[in-house]
N, C-alpha and C positions, 0 to 999 in steps of 0.2 A: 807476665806473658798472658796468663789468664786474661789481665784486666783488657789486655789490646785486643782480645779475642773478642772480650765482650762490647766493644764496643763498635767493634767491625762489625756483628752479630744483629745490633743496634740500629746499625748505621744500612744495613741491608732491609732490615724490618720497615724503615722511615721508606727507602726508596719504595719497595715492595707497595709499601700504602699508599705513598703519594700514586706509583703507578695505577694502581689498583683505582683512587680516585680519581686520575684521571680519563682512563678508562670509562670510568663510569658517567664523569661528565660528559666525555667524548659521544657514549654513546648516548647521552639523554639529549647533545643537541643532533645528532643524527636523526634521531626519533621526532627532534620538533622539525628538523627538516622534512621527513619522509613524510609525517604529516601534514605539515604547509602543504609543499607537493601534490597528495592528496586534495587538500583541501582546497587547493587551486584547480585540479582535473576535476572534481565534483563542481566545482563554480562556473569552468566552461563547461561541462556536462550538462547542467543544469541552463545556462545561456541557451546553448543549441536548442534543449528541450524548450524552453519560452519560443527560439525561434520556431521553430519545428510547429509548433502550435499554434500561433502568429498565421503562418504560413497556410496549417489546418482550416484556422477560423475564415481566413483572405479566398481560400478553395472555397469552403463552403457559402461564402458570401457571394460570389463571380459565380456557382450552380445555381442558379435561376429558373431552371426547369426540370432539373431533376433532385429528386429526396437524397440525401446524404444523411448519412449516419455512421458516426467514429464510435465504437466499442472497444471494450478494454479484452484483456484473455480472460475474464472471470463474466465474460459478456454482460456487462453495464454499460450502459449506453453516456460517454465521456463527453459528446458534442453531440450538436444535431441540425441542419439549418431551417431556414422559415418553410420551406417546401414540406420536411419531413413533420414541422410542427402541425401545419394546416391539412396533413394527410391524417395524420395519427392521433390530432387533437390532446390538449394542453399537457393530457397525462403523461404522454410520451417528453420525458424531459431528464436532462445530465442526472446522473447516481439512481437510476431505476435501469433496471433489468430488461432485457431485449424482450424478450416474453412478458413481461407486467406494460412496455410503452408502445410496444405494435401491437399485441395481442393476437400475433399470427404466429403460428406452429410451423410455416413453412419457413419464416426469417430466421426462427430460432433455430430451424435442423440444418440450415445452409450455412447460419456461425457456426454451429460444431462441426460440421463438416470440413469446414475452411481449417477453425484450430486445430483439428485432431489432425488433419495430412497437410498444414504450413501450403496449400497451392489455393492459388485463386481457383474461383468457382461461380458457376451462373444460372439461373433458370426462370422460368417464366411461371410466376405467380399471380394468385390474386387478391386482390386489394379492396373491401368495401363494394365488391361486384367487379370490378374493373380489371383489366390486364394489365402486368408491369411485369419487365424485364428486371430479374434482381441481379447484381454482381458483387460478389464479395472478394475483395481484396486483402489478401495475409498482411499484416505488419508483424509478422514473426512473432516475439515474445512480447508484441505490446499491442496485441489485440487484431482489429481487422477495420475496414473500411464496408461499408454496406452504400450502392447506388443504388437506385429505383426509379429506372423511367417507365412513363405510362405510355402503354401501347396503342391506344383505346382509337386515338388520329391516327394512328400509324396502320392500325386492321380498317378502318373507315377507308384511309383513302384506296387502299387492298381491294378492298369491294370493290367502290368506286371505279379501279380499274378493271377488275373483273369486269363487272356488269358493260364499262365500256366497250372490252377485247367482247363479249358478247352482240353488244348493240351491233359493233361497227361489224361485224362480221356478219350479222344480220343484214345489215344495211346494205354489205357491198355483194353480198349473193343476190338481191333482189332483184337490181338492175344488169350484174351479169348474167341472170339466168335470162333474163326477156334478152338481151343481146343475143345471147347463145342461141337461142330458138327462133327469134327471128333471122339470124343470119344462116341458121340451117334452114330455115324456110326458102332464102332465097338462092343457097347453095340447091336446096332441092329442085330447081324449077316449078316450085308451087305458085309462087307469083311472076307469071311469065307476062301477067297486063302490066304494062309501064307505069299504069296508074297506082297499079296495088301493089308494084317494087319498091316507087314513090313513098307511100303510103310507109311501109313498112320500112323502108329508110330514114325516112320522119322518125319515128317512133326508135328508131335504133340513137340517132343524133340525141331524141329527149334525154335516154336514157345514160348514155355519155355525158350529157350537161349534169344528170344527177351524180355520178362520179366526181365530174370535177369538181360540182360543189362542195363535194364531202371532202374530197383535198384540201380541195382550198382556205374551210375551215380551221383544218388539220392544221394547215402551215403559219395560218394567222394565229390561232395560239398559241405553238412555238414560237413565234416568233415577238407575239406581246408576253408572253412571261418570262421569256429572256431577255427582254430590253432592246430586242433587233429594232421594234416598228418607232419610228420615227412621227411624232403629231406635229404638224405645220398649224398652228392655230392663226387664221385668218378671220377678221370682220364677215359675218356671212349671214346674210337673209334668210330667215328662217324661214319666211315660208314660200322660199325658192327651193329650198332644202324638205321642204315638208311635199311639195307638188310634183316635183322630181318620184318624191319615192310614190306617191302615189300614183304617179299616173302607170310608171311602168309597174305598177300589182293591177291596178284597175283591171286588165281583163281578166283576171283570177276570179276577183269579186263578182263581176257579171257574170261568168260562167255560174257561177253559184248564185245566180237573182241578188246579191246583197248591196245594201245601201251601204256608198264611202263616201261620208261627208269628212268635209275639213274645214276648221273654223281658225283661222289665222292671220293676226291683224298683218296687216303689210307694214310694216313700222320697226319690228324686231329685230334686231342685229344679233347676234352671235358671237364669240369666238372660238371658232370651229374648225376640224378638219374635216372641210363637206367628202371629200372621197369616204371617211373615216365612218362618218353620222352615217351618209345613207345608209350603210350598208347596216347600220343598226336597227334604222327606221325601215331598212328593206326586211329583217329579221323578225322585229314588232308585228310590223301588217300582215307577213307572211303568217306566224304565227296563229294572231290576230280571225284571218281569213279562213286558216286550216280548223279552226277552232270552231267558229259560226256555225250554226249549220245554214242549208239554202236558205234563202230569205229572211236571213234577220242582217243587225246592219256593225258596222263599224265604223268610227269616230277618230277623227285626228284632232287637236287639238293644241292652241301654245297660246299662253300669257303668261305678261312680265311677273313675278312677284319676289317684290324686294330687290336685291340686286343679283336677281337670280329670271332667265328664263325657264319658264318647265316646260312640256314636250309632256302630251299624255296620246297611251293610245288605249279606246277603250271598247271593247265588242257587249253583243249579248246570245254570246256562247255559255258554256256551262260553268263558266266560272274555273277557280284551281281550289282542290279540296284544300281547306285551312292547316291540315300537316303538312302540304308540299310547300305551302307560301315564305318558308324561311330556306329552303335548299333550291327553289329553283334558279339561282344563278350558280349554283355550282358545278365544276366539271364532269360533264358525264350523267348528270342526273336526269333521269326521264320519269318523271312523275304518271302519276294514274290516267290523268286526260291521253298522255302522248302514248298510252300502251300499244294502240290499234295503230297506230300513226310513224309516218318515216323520221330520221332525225338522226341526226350523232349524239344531240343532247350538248352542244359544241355552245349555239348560235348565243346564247344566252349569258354563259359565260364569257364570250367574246365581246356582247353587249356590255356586261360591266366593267370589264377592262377597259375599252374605249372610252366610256362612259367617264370614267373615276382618273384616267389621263387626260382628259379635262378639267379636271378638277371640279364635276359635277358628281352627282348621285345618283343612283337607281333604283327602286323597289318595284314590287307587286301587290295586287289587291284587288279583291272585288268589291263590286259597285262604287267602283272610283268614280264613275260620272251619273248624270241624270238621266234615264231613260236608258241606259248600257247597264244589265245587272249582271252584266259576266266579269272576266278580269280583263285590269288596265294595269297596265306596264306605265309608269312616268320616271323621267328622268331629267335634271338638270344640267343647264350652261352656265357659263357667265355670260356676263353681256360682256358685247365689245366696251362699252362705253364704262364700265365697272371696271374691265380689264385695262383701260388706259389709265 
């Protein structure tokens, strides 16, 4: 009885282990499962992070005009692109410190700022002298994104308008104040002789012509830096185009005693929008004229050279100081000569749009011609015969 006992006893012991081992095998392939598993979620984990990064590097390549910099939460600078290189120079490069590669105190306190309260953040810095818009971007527990654009064009053209919302406001009291007082002159019955209503009429029309001018400006550069104005470039005689504008300034000149020679072969063709030109060449001479003083002279001038016609006009006024000879085609700008002098600061700018929608060029300079030692404005055409 015993003996069957014991081998039941036995025979329970075999089960109990075999279970027992299998068990254990059970569980050891669970574990290489749970592992795999694992080892498969950190494989795509690790995919996304290449993609992710891929991604990083492709942003930072497409930022072409603003500094980028990718930092990690222990603020080391992880990426960086060519903007942020060429701002912060070579030193600033992956596995250095935000404060060792900008070497700015205010980059560093906008990354703590960001890690310590997880929210984007922004402010206006500066940079080797310069202003720049910094914005910091949280990436949570994998650091932050740092942009950096420079403000430096963006306060320039600020001015720019300033100064213009000044000019033009300048400009447009001027002639409504002579409106104003002349027209209360003849609400007063102070000009009761027909002649001296006349008179004073005249003088109210002048001053309405300088309004409209200034509009007119106005609408022609809205309308060439939006794309509105339309250039019909036709074959055009240049100096059918050159005689036109001088004849109507001519009594300017005479009023002011000044010589306006024009030396222009008859032979030169164009491709031109002549409504277009005069009005460039009406702006030049104007200028030109305003600039002289009495009795000195002004020059027109055009030859071929190469497959280019030039177009120069040149005074012997006082010249433009050598700081303003790179801004004066720009909007709004009124340089040192024009302080005393009416203007929007328009004409100039309008000039080289017209100009460069030709597909010519334009600059400034003194002592561009012989015997003229003030400044000459020259700009290029094509020929028609080039353009065919």
């Amino acid at each position: 009885m015993w003996f069957a006992w014991i081998v039941a006893a036995l025979a329970a012991l075999a089960a109990i282990g075999f279970a027992y081992l299998w068990q254990r095998a059970r569980a050891h392939t669970v574990k290489a499962e749970i592992e795999r598993q694992a080892a498969e979620r950190a494989a795509r984990a690790a995919e996304r992070e290449l993609q992710r990064h891929v991604a990083q590097l492709a942003a930072l390549n497409l930022a072409q005009t603003d500094a980028v910099l990718l930092i990690d939460a222990e603020r080391v600078v992880v990426q960086l692109n060519v903007i942020a290189t060429g701002l912060f120079g070579p030193k600033a490069a992956p596995g250095q410190t935000l404060i060792v590669a900008t070497r700015s105190v205010e980059l560093d306190e906008l990354a703590d700022h960001v890690l310590k309260g997880g929210e984007d953040h922004d402010r206006q810095i500066t940079l080797n002298g310069l202003p720049y818009r910094a914005r910091a971007v949280s990436a949570g527990a994998h650091g932050l994104a740092i942009v950096l654009k420079d403000l430096s064009e963006l306060q320039r053209l600020g001015r720019s308008r300033r100064d213009f919302i000044a000019n033009i406001s300048h400009e447009l009291r001027t002639p409504l104040t002579s409106i104003r007082l002349l027209v209360e002159s003849l609400l007063s019955g102070v000009a009761r002789d027909p002649h001296q209503a006349e008179a004073l009429t005249r003088k109210i029309q002048t001053e309405v012509q300088v309004l409209e001018q200034m509009a007119q400006e106005l609408l022609d550069l809205a309308q060439i830096e939006s794309g509105q104005s339309i250039v019909r470039l036709l074959p055009t005689p240049v100096d059918q185009l050159v005689h036109t504008a001088v004849e109507r300034l001519r009594p300017q000149a005479e009023h002011k005693r000044q010589q306006l020679s024009v030396v222009v072969p008859g032979h030169l063709i164009a491709l031109a929008d002549a409504a277009m030109l005069s009005r460039v060449l009406g702006n030049l001479l104007h200028n030109a004229i305003k600039f002289t003083p009495p009795d000195g002279a002004v020059l027109v001038q055009a030859q071929k050279q190469a497959d280019e016609i030039l177009i120069r006009v040149a005074d012997t006024g006082p010249g433009i100081p050598p700081a303003d000879l790179p801004r004066v085609f720009e909007r709004f700008f009124r340089g040192d000569r024009s302080r005393q002098s009416s203007g929007t600061g328009l004409g100039l700018a309008i000039a080289k749009h017209v100009v460069e929608a030709h597909g010519g060029r334009i600059w400034a300079e003194n002592h561009g011609a012989d015997g003229y030692p003030g400044a000459a404005f020259n700009f290029t055409l094509l020929t028609a015969e080039e353009a065919a």
